[in-house]
N, C-alpha and C positions, 0 to 999 in steps of 0.2 A: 483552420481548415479541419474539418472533422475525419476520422478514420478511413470513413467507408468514403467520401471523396477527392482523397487523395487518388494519385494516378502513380504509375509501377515508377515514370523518373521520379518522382517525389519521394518516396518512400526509397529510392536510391542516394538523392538528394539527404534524406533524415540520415539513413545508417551513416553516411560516410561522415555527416556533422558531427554525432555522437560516438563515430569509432573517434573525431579527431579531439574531441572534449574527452576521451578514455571513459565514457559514460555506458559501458558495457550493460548494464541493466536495461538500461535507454534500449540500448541497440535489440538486445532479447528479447521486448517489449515491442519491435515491430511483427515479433513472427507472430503467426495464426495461431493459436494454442496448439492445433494438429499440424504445423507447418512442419518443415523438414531441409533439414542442410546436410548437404555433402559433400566429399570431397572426391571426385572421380581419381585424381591422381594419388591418394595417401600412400604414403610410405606403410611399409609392415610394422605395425604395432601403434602406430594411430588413428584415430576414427574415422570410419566410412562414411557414417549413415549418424544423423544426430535428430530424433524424434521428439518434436514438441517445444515450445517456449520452454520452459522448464530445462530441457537437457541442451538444450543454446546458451539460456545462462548461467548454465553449471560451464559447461564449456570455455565461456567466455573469461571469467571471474578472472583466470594468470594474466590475461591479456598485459593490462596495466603492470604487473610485473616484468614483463617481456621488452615492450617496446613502447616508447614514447613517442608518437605519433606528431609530426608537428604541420604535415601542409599533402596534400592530394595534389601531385604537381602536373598529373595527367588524366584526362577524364574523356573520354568519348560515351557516350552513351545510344546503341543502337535499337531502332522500335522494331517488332517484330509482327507478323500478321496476326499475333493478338494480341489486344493491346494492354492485357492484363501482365504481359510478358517482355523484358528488356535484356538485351547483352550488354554489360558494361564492361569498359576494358580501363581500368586505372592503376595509377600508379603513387605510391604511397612513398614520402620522404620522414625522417624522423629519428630516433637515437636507443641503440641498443642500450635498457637498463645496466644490464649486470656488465657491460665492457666500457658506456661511454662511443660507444663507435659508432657511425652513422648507420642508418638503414634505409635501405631506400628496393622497391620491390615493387613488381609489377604484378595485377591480378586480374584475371576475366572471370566473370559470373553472368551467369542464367539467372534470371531472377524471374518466378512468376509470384502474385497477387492475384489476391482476393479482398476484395471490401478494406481496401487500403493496406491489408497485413499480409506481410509476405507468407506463401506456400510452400514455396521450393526456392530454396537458394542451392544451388550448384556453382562450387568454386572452388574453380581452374588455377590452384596455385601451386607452386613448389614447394612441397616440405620442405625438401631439401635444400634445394637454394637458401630457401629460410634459416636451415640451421645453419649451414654455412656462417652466416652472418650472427646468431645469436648463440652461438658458441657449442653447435654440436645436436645434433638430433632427440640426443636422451635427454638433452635441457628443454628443447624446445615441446616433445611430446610432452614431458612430467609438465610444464606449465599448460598445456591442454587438455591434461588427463585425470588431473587432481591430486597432481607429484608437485604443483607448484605452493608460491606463498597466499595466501586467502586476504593479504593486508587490504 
């Protein structure tokens, strides 16, 4: 299927395959060059606003250090009256790197599309909760911020 004919579930569909292969490049590779990810809930001193493929997959890079992703054990996927535009509400299972301990975390995103590449992602998640589980918020930001390993 070509770029510009995929549809916003599809391209919901890609990212969550290649979050689950840890294929973070993949994943940065759906956004628009000029797309944009956020994070309406961030905690103070991690990022709001992340401008362009480029600063996605600078972003992305600790992920694979973070967390071992192994199964999306919940997915709804809602259409919105345009169809360029989807609410997903999923839920990720899988294994804290640096403790060994499970992860498992739930997330909603705004996702709009353009010609098969995402525009805007807005996503609805918990820092916090998240550090919770991967052992502390200053671990969790430094692996989003380029405080983490580059392995």
């Amino acid at each position: 299927m070509s770029e510009s004919s995929r549809t916003a579930r599809d391209v919901v569909d890609e990212a969550l395959r290649l979050l689950l292969a840890e294929d973070v490049s993949g994943f940065a590779d759906l956004w628009a060059v000029d797309g944009v990810l956020e994070f309406p809930f961030a905690a103070a001193g991690y990022p709001q606003r992340l401008e362009g493929r480029e600063a996605v997959r600078e972003y992305m890079r600790g992920y694979p250090d973070l967390v071992t992703p192994r199964a999306v054990v919940e997915k709804t996927v809602h259409d919105t009256a345009d169809p360029g535009a989807v609410v997903v509400e999923f839920e990720v299972e899988g294994t804290v790197v640096s403790t060994g301990q499970p992860y498992r975390m739930r997330y909603i995103a705004v996702i709009t599309t353009r010609d098969g590449e995402i525009l805007r992602y807005r996503d609805y998640w918990s820092p916090l909760a998240a550090a919770e589980l991967t052992g502390g918020l200053d671990a969790l930001t430094a692996s989003f911020t380029g405080g983490g390993s580059t392995a």
